[in-house]
C-alpha positions in Angstrom: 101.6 90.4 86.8 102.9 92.0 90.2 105.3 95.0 89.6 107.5 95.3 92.7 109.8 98.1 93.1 112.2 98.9 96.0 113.2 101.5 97.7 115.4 103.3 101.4 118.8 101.8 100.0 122.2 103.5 100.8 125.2 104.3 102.2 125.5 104.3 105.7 128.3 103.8 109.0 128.7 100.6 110.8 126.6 100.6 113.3 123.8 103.1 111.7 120.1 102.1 110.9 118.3 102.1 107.6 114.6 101.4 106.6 113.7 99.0 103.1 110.4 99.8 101.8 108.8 97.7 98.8 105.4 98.4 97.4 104.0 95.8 95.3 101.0 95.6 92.9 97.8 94.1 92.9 94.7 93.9 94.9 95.6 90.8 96.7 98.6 92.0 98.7 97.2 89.9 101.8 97.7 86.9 99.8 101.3 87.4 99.3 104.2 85.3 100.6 107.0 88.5 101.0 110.5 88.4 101.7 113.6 90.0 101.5 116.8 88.5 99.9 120.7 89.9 99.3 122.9 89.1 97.1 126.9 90.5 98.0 129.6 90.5 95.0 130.6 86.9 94.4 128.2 85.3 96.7 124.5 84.0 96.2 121.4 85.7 96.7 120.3 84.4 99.9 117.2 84.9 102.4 117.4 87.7 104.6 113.5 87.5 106.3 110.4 86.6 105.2 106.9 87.0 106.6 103.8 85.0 105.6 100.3 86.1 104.3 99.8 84.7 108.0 102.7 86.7 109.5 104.9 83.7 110.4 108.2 85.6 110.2 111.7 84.1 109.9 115.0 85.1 109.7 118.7 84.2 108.1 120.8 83.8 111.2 123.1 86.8 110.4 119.9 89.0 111.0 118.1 87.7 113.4 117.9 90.6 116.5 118.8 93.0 114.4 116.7 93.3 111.2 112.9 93.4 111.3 110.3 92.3 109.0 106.9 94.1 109.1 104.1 94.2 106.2 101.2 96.8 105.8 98.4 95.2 103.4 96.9 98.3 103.5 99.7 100.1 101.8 100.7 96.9 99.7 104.3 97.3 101.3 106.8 95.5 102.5 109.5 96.7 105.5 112.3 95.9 106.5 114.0 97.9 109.4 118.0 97.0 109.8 119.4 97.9 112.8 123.0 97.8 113.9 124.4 97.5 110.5 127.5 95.5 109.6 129.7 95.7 106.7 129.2 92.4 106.0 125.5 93.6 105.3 126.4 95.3 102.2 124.4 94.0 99.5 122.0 94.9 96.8 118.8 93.7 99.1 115.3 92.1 96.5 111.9 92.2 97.6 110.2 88.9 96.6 106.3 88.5 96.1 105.2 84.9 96.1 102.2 84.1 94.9 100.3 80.4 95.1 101.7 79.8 91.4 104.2 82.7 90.5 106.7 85.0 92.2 108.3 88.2 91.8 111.6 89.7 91.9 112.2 93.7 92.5 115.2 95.6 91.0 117.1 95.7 94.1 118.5 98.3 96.6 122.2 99.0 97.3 122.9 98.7 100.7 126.8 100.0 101.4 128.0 99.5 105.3 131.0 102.1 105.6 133.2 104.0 106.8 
């Protein structure tokens, strides 16, 4: 079992910056598949960025240039630094942790983009 928890959600102005952190458990951290999803009211969750155990990192479109992806094995965390923030960005954002035969899902984060 991985216990994920999520945190660096808020409110903040179009334009502004924010910083996601997720820690996750477990002593094989550099194993881990991580990634971070969304999920807007009345839409799907859907894939934000994601960064391999090998640190092959990709982004959703609607990112890309303006969100990073970083991970720190030796802090069993997970960043992800969003720049130039939109309103269409507000979301509750989930960590995910895969594993070769399991994932994990955090609580989530509210991210509000506003006035």
């Amino acid at each position: 079992q991985v216990q994920v928890v999520e945190s660096g959600g808020g409110l903040v102005q179009p334009g502004g910056s924010l910083r996601l952190s997720c820690a996750a458990s477990g002593s094989s951290f550099s194993t881990y598949h991580l990634g971070w999803y969304r999920q807007a009211p009345g839409k799907q969750r859907e894939l934000v960025a994601r960064i391999s155990r090998g640190g092959i990192i990709n982004y959703a479109t609607s990112v890309k240039g303006r969100f990073t992806i970083s991970r720190d094995n030796a802090k069993n965390t997970v960043y992800l630094q969003m720049n130039s923030l939109k309103p269409e960005d507000t979301a509750v954002y989930y960590c995910n942790v895969q594993k070769i035969i399991a994932e994990y899902w955090g609580q989530g984060t509210q991210v509000t983009v506003s006035l």
